[in-house]
PDB file of N, H, CA, C and O in Angstrom:
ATOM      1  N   UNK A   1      78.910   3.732  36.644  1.00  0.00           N
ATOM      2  CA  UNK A   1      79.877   2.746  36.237  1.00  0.00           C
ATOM      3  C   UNK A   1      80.693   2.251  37.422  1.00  0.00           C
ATOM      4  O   UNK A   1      80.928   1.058  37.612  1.00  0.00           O
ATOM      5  N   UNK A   2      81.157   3.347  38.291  1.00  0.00           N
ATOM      6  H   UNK A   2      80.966   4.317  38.136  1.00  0.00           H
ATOM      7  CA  UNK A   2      81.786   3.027  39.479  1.00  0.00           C
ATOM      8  C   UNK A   2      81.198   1.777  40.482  1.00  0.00           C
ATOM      9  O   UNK A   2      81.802   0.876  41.063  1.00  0.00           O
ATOM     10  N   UNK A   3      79.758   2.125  40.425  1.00  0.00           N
ATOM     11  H   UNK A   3      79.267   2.858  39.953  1.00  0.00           H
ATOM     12  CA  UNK A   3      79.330   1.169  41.217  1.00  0.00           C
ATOM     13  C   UNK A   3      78.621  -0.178  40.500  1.00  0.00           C
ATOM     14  O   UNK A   3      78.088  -1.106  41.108  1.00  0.00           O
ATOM     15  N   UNK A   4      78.723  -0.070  39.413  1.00  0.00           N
ATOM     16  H   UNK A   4      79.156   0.684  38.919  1.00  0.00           H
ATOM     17  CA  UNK A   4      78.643  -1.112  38.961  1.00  0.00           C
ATOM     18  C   UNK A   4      79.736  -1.952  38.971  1.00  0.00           C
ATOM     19  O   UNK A   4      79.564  -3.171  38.973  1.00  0.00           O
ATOM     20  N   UNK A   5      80.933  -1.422  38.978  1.00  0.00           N
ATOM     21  H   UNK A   5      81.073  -0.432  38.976  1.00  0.00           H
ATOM     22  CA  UNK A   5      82.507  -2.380  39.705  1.00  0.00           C
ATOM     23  C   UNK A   5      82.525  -3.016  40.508  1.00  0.00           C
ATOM     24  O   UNK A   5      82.664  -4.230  40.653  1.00  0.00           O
ATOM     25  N   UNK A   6      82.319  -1.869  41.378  1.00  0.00           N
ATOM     26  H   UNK A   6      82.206  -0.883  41.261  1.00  0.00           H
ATOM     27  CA  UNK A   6      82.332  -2.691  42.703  1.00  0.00           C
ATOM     28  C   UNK A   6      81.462  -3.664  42.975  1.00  0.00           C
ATOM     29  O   UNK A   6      81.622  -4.473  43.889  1.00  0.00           O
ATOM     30  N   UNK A   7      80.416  -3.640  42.138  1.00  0.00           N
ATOM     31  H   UNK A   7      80.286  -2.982  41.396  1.00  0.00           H
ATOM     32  CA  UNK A   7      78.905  -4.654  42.031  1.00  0.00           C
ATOM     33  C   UNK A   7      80.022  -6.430  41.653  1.00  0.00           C
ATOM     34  O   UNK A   7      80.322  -7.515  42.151  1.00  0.00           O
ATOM     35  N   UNK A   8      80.172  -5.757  40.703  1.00  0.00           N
ATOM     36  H   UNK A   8      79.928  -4.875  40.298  1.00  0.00           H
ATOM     37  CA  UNK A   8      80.863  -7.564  40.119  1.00  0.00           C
ATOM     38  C   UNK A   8      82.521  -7.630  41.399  1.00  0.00           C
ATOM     39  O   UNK A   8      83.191  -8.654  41.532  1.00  0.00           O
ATOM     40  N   UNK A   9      82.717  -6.755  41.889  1.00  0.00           N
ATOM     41  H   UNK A   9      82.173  -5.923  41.781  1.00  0.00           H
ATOM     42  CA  UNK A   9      83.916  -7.200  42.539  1.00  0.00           C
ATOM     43  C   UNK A   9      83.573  -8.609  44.001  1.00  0.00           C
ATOM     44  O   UNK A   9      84.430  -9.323  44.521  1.00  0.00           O
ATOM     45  N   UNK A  10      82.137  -8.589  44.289  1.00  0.00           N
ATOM     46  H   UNK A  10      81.440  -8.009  43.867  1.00  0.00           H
ATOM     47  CA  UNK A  10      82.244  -8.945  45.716  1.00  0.00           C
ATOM     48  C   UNK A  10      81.867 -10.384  45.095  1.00  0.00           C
ATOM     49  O   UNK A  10      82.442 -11.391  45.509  1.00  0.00           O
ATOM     50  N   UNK A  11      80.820 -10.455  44.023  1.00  0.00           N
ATOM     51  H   UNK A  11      80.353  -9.637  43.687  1.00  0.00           H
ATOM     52  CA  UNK A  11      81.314 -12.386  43.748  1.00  0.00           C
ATOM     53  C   UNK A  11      82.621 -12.375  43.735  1.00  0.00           C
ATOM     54  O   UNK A  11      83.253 -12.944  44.625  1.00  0.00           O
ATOM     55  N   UNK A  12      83.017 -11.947  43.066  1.00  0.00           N
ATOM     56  H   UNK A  12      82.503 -11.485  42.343  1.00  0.00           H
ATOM     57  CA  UNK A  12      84.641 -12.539  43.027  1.00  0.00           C
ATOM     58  C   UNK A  12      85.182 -12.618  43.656  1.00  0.00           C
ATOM     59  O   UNK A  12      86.049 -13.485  43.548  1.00  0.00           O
ATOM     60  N   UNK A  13      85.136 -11.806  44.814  1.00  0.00           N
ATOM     61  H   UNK A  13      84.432 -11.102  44.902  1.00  0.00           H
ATOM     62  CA  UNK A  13      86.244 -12.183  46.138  1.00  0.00           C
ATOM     63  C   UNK A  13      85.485 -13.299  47.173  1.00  0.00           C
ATOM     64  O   UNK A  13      86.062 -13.981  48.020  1.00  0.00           O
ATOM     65  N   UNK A  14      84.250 -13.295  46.916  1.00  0.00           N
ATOM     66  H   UNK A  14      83.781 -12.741  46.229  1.00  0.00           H
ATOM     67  CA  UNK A  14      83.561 -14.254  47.955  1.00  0.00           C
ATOM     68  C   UNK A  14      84.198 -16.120  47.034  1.00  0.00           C
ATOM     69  O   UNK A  14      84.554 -17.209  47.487  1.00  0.00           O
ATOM     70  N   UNK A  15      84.066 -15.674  45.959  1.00  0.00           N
ATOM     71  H   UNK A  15      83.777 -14.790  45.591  1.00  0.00           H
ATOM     72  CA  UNK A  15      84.709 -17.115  44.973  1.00  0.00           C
ATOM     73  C   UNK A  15      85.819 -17.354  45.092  1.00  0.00           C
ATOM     74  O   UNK A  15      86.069 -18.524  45.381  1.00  0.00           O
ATOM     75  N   UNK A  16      86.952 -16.430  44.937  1.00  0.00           N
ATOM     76  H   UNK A  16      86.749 -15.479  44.702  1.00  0.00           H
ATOM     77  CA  UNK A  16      88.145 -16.786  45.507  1.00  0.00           C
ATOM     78  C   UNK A  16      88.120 -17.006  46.994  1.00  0.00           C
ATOM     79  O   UNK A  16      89.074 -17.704  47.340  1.00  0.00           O
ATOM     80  N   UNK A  17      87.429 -16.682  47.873  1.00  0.00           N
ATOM     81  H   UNK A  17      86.654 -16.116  47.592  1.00  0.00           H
ATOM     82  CA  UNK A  17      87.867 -16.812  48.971  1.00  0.00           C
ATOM     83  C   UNK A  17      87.440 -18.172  49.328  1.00  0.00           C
ATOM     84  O   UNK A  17      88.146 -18.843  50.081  1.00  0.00           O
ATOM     85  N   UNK A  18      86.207 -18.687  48.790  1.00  0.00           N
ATOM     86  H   UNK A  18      85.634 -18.141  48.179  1.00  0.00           H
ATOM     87  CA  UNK A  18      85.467 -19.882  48.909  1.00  0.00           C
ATOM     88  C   UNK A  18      86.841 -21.458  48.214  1.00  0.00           C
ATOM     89  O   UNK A  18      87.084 -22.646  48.424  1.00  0.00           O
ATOM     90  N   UNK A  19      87.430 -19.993  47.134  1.00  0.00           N
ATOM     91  H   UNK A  19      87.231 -19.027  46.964  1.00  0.00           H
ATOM     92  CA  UNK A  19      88.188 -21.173  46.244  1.00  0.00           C
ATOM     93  C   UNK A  19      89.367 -21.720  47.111  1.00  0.00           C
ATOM     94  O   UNK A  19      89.829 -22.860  47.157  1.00  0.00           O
ATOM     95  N   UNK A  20      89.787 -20.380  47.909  1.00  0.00           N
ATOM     96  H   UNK A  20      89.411 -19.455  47.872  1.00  0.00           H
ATOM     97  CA  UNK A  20      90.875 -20.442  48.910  1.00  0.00           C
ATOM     98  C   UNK A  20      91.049 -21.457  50.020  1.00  0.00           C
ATOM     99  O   UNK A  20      91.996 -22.194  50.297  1.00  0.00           O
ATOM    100  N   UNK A  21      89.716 -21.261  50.643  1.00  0.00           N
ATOM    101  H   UNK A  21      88.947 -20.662  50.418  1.00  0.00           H
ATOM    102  CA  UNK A  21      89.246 -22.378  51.867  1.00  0.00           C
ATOM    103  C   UNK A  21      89.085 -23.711  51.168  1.00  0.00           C
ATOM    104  O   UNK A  21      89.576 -24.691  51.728  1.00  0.00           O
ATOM    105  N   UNK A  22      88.513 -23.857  50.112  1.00  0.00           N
ATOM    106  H   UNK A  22      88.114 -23.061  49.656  1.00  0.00           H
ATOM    107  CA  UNK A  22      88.837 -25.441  49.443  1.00  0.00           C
ATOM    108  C   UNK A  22      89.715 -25.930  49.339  1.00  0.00           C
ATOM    109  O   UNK A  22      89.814 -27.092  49.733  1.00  0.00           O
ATOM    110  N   UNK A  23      90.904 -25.178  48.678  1.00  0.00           N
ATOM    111  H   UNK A  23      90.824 -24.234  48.358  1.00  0.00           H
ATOM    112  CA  UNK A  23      91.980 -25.585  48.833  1.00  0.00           C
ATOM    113  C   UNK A  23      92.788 -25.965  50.495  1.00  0.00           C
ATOM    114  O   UNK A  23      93.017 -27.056  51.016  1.00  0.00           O
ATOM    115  N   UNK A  24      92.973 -25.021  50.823  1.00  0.00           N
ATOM    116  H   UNK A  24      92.787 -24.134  50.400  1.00  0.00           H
ATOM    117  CA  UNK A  24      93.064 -25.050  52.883  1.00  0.00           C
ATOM    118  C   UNK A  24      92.480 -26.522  52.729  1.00  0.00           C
ATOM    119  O   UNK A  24      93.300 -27.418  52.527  1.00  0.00           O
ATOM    120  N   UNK A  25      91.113 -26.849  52.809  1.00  0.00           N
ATOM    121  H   UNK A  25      90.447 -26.121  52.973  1.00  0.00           H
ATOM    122  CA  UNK A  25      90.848 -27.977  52.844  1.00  0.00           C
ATOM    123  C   UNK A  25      91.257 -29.129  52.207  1.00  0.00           C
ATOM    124  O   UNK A  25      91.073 -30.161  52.852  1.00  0.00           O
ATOM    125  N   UNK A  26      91.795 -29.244  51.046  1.00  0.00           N
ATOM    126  H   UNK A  26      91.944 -28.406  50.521  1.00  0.00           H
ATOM    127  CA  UNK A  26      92.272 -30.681  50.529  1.00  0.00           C
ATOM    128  C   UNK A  26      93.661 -30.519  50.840  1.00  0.00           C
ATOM    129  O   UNK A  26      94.505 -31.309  50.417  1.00  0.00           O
ATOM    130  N   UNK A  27      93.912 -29.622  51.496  1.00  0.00           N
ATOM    131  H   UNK A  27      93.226 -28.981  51.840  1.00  0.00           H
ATOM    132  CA  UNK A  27      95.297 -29.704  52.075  1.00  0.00           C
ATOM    133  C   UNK A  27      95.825 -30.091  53.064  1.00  0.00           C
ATOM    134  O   UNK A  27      96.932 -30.602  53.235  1.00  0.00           O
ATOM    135  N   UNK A  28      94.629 -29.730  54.082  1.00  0.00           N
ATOM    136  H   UNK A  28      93.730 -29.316  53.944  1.00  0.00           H
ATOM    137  CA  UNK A  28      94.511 -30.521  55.110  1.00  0.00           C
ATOM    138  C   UNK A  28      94.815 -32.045  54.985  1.00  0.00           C
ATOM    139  O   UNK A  28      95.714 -32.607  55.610  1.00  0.00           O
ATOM    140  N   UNK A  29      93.681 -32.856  53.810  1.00  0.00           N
ATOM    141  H   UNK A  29      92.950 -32.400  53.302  1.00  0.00           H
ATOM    142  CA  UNK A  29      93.151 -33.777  53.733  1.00  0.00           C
ATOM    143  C   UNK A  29      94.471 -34.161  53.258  1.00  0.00           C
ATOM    144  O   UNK A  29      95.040 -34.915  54.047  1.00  0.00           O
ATOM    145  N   UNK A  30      95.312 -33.797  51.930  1.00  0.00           N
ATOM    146  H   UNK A  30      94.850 -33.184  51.289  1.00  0.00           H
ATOM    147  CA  UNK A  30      96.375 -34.212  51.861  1.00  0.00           C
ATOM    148  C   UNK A  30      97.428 -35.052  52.660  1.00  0.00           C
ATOM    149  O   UNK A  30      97.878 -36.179  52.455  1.00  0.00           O
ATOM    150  N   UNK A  31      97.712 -33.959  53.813  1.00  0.00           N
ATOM    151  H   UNK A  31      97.347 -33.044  53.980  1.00  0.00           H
ATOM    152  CA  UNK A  31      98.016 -33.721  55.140  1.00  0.00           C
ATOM    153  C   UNK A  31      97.673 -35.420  55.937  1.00  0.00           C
ATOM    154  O   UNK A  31      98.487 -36.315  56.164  1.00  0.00           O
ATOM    155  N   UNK A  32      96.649 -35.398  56.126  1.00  0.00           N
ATOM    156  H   UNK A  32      95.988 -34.670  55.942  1.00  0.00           H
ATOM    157  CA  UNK A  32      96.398 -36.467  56.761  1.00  0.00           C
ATOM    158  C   UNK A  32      96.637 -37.766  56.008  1.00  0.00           C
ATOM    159  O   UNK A  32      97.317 -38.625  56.568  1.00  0.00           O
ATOM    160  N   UNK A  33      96.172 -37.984  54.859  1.00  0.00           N
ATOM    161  H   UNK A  33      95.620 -37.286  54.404  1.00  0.00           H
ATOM    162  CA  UNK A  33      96.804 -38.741  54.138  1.00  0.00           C
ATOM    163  C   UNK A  33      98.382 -39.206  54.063  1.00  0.00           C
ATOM    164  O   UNK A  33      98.717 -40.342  53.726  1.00  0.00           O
ATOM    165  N   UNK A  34      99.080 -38.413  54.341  1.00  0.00           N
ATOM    166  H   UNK A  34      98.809 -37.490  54.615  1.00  0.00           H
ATOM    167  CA  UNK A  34     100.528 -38.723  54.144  1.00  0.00           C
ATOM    168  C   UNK A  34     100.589 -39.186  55.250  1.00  0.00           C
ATOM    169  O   UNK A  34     101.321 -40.175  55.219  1.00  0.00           O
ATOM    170  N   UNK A  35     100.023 -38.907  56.684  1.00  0.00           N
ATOM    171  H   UNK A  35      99.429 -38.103  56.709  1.00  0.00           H
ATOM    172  CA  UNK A  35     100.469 -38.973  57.927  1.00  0.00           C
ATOM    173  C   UNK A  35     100.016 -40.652  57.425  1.00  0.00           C
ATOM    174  O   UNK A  35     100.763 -41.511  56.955  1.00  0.00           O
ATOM    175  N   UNK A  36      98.435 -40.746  57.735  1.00  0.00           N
ATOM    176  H   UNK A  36      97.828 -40.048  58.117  1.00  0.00           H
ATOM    177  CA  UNK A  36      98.135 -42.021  56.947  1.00  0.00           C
ATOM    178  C   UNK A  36      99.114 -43.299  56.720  1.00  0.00           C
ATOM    179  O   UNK A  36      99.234 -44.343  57.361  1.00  0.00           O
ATOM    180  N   UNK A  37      99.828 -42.764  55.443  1.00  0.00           N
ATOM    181  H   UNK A  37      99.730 -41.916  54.922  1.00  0.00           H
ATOM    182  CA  UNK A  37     100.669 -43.478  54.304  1.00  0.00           C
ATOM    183  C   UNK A  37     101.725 -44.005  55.653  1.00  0.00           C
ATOM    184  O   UNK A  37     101.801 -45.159  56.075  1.00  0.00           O
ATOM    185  N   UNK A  38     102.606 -42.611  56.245  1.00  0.00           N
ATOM    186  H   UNK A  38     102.544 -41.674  55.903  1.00  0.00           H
ATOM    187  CA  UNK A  38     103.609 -43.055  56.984  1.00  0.00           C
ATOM    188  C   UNK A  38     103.197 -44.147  58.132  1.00  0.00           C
ATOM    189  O   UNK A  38     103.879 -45.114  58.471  1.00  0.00           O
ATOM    190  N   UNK A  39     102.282 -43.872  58.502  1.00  0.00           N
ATOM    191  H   UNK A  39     101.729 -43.086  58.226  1.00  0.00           H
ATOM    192  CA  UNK A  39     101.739 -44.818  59.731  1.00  0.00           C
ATOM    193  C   UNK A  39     101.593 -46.484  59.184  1.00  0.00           C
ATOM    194  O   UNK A  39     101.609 -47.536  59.821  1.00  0.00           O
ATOM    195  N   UNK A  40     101.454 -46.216  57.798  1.00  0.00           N
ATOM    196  H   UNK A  40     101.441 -45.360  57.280  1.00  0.00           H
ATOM    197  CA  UNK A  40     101.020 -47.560  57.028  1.00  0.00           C
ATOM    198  C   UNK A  40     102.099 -48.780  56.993  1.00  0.00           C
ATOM    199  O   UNK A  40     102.203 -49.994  57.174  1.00  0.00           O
ATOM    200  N   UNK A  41     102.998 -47.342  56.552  1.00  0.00           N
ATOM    201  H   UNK A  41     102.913 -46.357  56.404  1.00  0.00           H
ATOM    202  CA  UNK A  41     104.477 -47.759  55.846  1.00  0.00           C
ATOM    203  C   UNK A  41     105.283 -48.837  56.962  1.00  0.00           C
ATOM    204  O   UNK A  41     105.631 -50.005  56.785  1.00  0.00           O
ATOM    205  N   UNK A  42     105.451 -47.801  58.376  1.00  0.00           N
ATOM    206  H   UNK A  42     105.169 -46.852  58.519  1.00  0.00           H
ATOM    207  CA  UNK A  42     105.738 -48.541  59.355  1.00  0.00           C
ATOM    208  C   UNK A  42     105.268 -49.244  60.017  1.00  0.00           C
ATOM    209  O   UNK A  42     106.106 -49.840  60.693  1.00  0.00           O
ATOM    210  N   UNK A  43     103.716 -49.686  60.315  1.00  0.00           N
ATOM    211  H   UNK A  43     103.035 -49.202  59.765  1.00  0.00           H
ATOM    212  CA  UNK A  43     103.553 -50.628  60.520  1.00  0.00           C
ATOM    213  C   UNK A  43     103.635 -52.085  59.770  1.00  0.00           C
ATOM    214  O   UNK A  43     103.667 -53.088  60.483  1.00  0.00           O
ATOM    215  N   UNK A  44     103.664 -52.204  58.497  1.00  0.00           N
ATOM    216  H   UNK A  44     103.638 -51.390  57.918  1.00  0.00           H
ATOM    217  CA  UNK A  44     104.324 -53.199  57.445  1.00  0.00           C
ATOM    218  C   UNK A  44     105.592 -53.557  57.781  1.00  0.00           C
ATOM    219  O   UNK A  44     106.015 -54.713  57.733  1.00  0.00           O
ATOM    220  N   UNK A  45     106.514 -52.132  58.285  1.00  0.00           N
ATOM    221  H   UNK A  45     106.171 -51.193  58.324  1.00  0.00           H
ATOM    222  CA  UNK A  45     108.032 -52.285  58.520  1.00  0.00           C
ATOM    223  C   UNK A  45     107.971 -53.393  59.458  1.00  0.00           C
ATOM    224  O   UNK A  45     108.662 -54.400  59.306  1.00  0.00           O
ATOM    225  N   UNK A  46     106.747 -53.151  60.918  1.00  0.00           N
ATOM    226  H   UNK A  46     106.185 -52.333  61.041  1.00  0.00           H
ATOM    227  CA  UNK A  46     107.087 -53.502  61.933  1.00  0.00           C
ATOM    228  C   UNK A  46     106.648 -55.169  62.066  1.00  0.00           C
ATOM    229  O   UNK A  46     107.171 -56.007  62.801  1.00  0.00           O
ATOM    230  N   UNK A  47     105.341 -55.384  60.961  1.00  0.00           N
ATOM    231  H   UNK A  47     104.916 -54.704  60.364  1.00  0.00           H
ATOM    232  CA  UNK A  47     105.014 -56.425  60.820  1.00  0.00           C
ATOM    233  C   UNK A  47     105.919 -57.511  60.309  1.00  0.00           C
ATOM    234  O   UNK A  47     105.898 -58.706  60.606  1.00  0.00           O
ATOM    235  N   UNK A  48     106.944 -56.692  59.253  1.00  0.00           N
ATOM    236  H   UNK A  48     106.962 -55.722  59.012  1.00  0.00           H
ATOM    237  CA  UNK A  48     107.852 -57.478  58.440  1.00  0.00           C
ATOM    238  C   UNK A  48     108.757 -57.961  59.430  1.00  0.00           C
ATOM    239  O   UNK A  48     109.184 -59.113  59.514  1.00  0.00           O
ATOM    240  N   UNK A  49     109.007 -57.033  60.146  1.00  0.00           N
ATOM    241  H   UNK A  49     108.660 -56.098  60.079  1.00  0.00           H
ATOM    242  CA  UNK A  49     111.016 -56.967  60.974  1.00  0.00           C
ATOM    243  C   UNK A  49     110.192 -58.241  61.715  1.00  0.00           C
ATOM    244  O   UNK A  49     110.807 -59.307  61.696  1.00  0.00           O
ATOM    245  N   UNK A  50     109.233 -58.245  62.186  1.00  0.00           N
ATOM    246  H   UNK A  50     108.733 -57.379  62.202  1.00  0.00           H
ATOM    247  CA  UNK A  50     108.360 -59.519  63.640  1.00  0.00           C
ATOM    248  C   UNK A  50     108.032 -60.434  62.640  1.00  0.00           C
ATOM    249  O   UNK A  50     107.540 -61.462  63.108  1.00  0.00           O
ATOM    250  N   UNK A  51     108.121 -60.420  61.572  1.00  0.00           N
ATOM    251  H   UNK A  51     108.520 -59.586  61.192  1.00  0.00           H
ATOM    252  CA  UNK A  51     107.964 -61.967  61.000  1.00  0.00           C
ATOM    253  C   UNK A  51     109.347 -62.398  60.865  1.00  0.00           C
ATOM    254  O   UNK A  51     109.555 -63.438  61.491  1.00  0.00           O
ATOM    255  N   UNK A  52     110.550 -61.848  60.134  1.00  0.00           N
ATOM    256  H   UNK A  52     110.382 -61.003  59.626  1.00  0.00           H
ATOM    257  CA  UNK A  52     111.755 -61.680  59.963  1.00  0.00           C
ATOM    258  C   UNK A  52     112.507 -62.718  61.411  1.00  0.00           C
ATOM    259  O   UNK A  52     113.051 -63.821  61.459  1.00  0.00           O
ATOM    260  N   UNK A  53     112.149 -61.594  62.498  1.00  0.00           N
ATOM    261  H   UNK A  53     111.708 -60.698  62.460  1.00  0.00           H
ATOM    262  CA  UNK A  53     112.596 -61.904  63.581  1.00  0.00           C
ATOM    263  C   UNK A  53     111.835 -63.829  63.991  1.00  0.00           C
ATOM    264  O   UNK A  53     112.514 -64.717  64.507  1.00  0.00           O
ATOM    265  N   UNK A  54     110.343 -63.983  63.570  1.00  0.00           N
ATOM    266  H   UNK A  54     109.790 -63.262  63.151  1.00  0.00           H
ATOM    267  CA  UNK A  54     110.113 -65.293  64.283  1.00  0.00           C
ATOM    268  C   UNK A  54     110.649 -65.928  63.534  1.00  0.00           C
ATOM    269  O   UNK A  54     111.277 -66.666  64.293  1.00  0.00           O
ATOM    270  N   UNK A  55     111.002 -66.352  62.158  1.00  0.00           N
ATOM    271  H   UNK A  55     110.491 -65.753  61.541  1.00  0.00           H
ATOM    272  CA  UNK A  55     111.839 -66.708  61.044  1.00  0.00           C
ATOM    273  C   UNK A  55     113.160 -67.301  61.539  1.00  0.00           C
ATOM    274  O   UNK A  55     113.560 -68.301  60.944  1.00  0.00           O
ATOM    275  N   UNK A  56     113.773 -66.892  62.390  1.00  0.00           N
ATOM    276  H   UNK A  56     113.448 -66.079  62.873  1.00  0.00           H
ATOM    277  CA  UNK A  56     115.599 -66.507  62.945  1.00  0.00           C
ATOM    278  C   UNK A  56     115.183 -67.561  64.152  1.00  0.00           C
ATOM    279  O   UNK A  56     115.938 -68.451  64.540  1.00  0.00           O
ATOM    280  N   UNK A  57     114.008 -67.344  64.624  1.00  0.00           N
ATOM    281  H   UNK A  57     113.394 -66.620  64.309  1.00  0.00           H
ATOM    282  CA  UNK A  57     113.486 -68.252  66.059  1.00  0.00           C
ATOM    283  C   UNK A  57     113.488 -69.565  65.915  1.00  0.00           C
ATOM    284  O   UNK A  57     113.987 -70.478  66.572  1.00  0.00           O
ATOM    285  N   UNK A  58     112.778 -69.510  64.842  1.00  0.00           N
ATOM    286  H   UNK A  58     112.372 -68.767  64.308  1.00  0.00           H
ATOM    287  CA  UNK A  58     112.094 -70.969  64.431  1.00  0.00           C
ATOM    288  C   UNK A  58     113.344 -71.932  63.710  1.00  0.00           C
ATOM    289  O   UNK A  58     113.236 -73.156  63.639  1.00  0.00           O
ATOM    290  N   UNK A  59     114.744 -71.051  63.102  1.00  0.00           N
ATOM    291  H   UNK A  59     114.831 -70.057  63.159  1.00  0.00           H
ATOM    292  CA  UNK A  59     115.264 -71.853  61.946  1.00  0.00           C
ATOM    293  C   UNK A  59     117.018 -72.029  63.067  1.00  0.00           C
ATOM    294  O   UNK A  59     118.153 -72.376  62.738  1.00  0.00           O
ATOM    295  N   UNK A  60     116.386 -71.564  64.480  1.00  0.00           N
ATOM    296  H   UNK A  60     115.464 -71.282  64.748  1.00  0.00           H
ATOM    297  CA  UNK A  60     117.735 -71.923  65.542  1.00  0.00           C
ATOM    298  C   UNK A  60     117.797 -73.696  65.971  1.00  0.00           C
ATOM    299  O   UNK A  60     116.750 -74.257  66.296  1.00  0.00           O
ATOM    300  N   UNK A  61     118.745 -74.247  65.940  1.00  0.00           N
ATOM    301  H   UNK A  61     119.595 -73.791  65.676  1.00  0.00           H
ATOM    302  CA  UNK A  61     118.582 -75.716  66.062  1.00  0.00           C
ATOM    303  C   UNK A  61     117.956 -75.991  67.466  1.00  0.00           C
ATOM    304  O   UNK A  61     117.906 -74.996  68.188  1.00  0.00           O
ATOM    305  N   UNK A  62     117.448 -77.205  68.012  1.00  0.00           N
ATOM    306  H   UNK A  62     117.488 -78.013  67.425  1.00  0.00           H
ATOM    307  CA  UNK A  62     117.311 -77.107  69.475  1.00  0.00           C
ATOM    308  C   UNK A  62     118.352 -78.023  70.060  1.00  0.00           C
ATOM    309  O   UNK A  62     118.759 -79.109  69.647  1.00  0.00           O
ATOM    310  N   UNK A  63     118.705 -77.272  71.196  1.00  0.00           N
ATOM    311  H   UNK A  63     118.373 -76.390  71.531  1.00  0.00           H
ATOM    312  CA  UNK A  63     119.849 -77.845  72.027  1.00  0.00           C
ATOM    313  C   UNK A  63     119.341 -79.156  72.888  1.00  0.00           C
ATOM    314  O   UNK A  63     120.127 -79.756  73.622  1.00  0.00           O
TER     315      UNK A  63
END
């Protein structure tokens, strides 16, 4: 019986451990994603503020 325990114990830890590293992995992926998002975010910021800004250029009277 004893070793029949230990028989079913090693799928299971090889599955959790497999389950473990999957996770690690979409966490990663998560991870990069947000970095992603932020990189997104501010370049929109930066696109906006440089349209914003030629906007202010264009609507100055000429001397």
């Amino acid at each position: 019986m004893a070793g029949d325990h230990n028989h079913h114990e090693n799928p299971n830890a090889s599955t959790l451990q497999a389950a473990v590293q999957e996770i690690r992995c979409l966490e990663a992926q998560m991870a990069t994603i947000e970095v992603e998002k932020v990189q997104e975010r501010e370049k929109a910021k930066k696109a906006a503020q440089e349209e914003e800004d030629e906007g202010i250029v264009d609507s100055q009277p000429l001397a």
